[in-house]
C-alpha positions as CSV (number, residue, x, y, z in Angstrom):
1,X,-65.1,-23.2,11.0
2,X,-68.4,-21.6,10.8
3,X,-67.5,-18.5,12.0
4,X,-64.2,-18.4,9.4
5,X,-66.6,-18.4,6.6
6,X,-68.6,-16.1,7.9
7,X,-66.2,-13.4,8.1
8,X,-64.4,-14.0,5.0
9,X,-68.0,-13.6,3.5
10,X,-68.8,-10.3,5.5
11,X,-65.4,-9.0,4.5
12,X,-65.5,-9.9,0.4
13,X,-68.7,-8.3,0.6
14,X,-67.2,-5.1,2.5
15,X,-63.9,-4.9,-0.7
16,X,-67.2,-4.9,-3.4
17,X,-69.1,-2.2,-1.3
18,X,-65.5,-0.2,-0.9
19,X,-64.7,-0.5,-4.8
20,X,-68.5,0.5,-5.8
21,X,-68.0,3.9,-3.8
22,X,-64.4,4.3,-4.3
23,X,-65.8,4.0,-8.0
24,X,-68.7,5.7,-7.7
25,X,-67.1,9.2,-5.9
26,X,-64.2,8.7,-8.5
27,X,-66.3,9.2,-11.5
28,X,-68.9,12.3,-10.1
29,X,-67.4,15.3,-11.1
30,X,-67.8,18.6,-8.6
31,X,-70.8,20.7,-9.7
32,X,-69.3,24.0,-11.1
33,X,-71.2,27.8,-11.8
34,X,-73.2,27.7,-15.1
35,X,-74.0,24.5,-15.4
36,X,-77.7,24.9,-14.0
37,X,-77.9,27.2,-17.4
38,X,-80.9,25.8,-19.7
39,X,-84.1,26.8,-21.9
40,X,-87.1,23.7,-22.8
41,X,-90.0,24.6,-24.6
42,X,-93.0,22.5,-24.3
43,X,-95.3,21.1,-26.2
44,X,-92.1,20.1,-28.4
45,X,-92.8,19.7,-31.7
46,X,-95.9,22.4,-31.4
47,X,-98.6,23.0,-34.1
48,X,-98.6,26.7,-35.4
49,X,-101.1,28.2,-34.1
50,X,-100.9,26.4,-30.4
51,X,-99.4,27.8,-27.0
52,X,-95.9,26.6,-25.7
53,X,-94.8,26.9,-22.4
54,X,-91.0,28.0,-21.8
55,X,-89.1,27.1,-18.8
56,X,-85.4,28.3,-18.3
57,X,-82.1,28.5,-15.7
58,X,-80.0,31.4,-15.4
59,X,-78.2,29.6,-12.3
60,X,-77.9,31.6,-9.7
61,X,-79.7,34.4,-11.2
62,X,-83.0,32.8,-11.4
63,X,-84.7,35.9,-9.3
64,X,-84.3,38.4,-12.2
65,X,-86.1,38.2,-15.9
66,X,-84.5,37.1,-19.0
67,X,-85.2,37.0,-22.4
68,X,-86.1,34.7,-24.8
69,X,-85.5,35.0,-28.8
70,X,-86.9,32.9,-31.8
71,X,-88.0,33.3,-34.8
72,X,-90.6,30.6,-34.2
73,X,-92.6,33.3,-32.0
74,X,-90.7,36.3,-31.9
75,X,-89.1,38.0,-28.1
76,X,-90.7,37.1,-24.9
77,X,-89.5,37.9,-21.4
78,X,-89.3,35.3,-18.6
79,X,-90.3,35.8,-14.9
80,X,-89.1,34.2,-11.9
81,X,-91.5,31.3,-11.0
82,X,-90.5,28.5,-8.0
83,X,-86.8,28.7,-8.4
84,X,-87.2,29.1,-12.2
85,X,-88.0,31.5,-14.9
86,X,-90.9,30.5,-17.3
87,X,-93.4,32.2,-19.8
88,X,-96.1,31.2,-22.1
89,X,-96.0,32.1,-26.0
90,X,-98.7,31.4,-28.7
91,X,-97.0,30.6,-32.0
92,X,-98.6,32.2,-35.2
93,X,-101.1,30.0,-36.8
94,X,-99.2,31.0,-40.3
95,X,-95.9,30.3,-39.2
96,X,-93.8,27.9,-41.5
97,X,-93.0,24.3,-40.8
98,X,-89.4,23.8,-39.6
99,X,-86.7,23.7,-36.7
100,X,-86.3,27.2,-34.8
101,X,-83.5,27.7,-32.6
102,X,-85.1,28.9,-28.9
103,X,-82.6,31.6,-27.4
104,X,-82.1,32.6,-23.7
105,X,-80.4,35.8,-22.4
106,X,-80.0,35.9,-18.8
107,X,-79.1,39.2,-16.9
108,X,-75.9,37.8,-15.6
109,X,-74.5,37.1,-19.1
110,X,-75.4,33.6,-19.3
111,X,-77.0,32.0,-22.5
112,X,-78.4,28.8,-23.3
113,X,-80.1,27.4,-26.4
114,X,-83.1,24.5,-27.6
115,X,-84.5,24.0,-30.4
116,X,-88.4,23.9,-31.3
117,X,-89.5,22.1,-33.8
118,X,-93.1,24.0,-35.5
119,X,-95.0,21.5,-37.2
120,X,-97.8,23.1,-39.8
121,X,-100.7,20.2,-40.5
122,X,-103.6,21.7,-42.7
123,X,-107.0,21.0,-40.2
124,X,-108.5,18.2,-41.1
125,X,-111.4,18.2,-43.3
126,X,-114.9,17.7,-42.2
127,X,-115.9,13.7,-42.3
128,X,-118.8,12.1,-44.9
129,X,-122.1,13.1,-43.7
130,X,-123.3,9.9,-42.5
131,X,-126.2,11.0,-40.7
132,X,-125.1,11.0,-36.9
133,X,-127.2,8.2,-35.7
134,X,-130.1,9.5,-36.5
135,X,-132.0,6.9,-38.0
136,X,-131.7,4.6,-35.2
137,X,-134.7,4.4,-33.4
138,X,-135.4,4.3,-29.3
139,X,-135.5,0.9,-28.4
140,X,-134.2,-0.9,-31.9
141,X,-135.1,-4.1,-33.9
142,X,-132.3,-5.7,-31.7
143,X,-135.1,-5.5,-28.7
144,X,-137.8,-7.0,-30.7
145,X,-135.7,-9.6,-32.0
146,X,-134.8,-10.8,-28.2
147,X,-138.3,-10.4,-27.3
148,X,-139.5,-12.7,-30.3
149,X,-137.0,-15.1,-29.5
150,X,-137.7,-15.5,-25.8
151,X,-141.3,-15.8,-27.2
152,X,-140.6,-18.5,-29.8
153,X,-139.1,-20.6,-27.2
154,X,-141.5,-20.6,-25.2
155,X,-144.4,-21.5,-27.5
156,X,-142.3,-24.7,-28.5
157,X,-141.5,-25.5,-24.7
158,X,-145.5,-25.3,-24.4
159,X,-146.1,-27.4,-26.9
160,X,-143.1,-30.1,-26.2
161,X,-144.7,-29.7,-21.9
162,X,-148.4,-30.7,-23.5
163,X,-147.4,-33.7,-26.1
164,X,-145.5,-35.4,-23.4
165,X,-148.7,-35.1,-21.1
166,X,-150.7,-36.5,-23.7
167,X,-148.1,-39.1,-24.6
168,X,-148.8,-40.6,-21.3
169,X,-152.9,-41.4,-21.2
């Protein structure tokens, strides 16, 4: 009986492992040419004014420069680097606030597309003048306050030590 149930079990669990893959290789689509194509830009959002990094795919033509186009920053070209193609740009420090479509070329024809969002903050103004800590002093009152403490307790556990001793005669 024992040995029914056991392979009934080891078989229902085989059908759920068969329909999971049968499932699973149903659904995952062959990978086709020009789908490795893609341009990110990072820090994204940036600050005018900061660098941003730009890494990009030309598929299989990753060996070779391409070019990148945006009005955020202008043309820059991209070198291969590890399997990919990356530059560096700096933004302009006066450039606009807004959403800038990012642009990639590629020298077998392929393009791809991002968008980088340029985000203009005015610099924070200085702080109040509060004096930077300056007034505090090397060891501080908190130091003599412990220290006058430990004293004062110690003067009335004197005091308490010689009454009882006196108490007594």
């Amino acid at each position: 009986m024992r040995g029914l149930v056991a392979h009934r079990a080891r078989s229902a669990v085989l059908s759920v492992l068969g329909l999971v893959a049968a499932f699973v290789l149903m659904t995952v689509g062959p990978a086709r040419a020009g789908e490795n194509v893609f341009v990110e830009v990072t820090p994204n959002p940036a600050q005018a004014g900061s660098r941003v990094n730009i890494r990009a795919s030309c598929d299989n033509a990753n060996n070779r420069q391409a070019e990148v186009n945006s009005d955020a920053f202008g043309r820059v070209i991209l070198r291969p680097d590890n399997g990919f193609l990356t530059g560096a740009v700096t933004i302009p420090g006066n450039k606009q606030a807004g959403d800038f479509p990012v642009d990639l070329r590629c020298a077998n024809g392929q393009r791809a597309s991002t968008v980088l969002t340029v985000l203009n903050m005015a610099s924070p103004s200085k702080g109040p003048a509060t004096g930077g800590g300056g007034t505090a002093g090397g060891r501080g009152a908190g130091s003599l306050l412990l220290v006058g403490g430990l004293v004062a307790v110690a003067v009335v556990a004197g005091v308490g030590a010689r009454r009882r001793t006196g108490s007594r005669f």
